[in-house]
C-alpha positions in Angstrom: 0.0 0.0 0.0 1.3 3.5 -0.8 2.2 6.1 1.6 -1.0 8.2 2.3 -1.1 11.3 0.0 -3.3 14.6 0.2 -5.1 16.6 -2.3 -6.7 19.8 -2.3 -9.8 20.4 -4.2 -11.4 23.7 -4.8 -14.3 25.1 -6.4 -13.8 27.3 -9.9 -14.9 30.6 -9.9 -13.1 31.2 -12.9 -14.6 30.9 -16.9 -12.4 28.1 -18.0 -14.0 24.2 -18.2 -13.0 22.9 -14.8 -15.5 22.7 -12.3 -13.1 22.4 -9.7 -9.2 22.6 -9.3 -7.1 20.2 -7.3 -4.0 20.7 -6.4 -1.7 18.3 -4.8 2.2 16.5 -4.5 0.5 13.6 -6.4 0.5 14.5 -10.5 -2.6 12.1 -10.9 -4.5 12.8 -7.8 -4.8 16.2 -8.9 -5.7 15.3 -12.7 -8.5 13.0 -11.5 -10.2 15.2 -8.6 -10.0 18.3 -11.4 -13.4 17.9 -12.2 -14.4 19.3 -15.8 -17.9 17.6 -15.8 -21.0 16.5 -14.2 -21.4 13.1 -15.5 -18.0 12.5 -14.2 -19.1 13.3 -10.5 -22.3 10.9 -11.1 -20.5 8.5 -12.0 -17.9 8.6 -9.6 -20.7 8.9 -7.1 -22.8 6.1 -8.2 -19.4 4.0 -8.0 -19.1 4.8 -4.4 -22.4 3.7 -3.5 -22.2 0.3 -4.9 -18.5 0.0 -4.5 -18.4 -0.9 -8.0 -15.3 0.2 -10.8 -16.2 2.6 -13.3 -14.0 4.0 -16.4 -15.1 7.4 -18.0 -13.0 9.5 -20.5 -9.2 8.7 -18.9 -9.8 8.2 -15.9 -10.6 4.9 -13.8 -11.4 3.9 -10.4 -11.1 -0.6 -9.3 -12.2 -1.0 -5.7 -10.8 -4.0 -3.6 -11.3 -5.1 -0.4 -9.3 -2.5 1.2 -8.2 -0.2 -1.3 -8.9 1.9 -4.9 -6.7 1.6 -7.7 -7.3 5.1 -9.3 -6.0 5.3 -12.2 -5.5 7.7 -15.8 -3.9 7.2 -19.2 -0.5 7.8 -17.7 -0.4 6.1 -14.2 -2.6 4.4 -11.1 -2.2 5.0 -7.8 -3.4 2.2 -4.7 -4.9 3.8 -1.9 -6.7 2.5 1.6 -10.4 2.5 0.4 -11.1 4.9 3.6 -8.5 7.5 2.4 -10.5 7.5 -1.4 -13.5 7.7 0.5 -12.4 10.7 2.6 -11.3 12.6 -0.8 -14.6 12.0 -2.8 -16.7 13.4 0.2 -14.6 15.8 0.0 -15.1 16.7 -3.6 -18.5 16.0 -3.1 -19.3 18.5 -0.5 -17.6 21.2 -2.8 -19.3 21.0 -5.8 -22.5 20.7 -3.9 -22.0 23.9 -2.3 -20.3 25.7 -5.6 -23.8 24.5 -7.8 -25.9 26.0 -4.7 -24.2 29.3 -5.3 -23.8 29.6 -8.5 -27.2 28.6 -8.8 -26.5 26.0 -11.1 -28.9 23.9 -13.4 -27.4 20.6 -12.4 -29.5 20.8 -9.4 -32.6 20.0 -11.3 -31.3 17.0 -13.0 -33.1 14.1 -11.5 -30.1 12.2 -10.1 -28.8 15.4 -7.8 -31.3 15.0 -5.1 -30.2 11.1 -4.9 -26.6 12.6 -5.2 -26.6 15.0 -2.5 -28.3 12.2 0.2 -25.6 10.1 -1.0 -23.0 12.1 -0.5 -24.4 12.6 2.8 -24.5 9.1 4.0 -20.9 8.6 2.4 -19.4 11.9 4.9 -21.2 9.9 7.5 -19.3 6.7 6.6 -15.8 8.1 6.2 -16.4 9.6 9.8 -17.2 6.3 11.0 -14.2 5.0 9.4 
């Protein structure tokens, strides 16, 4: 298992096509948690609920027992599933906020509703964990 690595995530308030920014020491942590668009964060979601892998555009998440393989057209990284879990909240609760106040449209789309319970119950599970 890796060493444990950080990334920050913020919310654009800029005009170019990333809905959020990531920075971190990891070059594909912050690729994959730079967010251009929505279907990527439903997807990513949906994989979280049902622990399930998902590939979409470069980017690729394999759960295991006890870790994520995360993983882009250039490298993959292992991490402890709690640590994954810990980031995607994490992303989650930022882009919830940044749709709310940018009064975004994706809140009418009729998976956000299910999205934002989830993401929810998953902050409620990485606290646990």
């Amino acid at each position: 298992m890796e060493v444990s690595k950080s990334v920050q995530i913020e919310w654009n308030e800029g005009i170019d096509i990333y809905m959020t920014h990531a920075k971190s020491s990891d070059p594909l942590l912050e690729s994959f948690f730079s967010v251009k668009e929505w279907v990527f964060v439903r997807h990513l979601y949906c994989a979280l609920i049902q622990e399930s892998g998902f590939d979409y555009a470069d980017r690729s998440v394999e759960f295991e027992e006890k870790s994520v393989i995360l993983a882009d057209s250039l490298a993959s990284i292992r991490l402890d599933k709690s640590e994954f879990i810990a980031m995607a909240v994490n992303l989650f609760d930022i882009v919830i906020v940044g749709a709310n106040n940018d009064h975004h449209s994706v809140r009418y789309e009729p998976w956000w509703h299910e999205f934002t319970e989830s993401a929810y119950q998953l902050s409620r599970t990485a606290q646990i964990l």
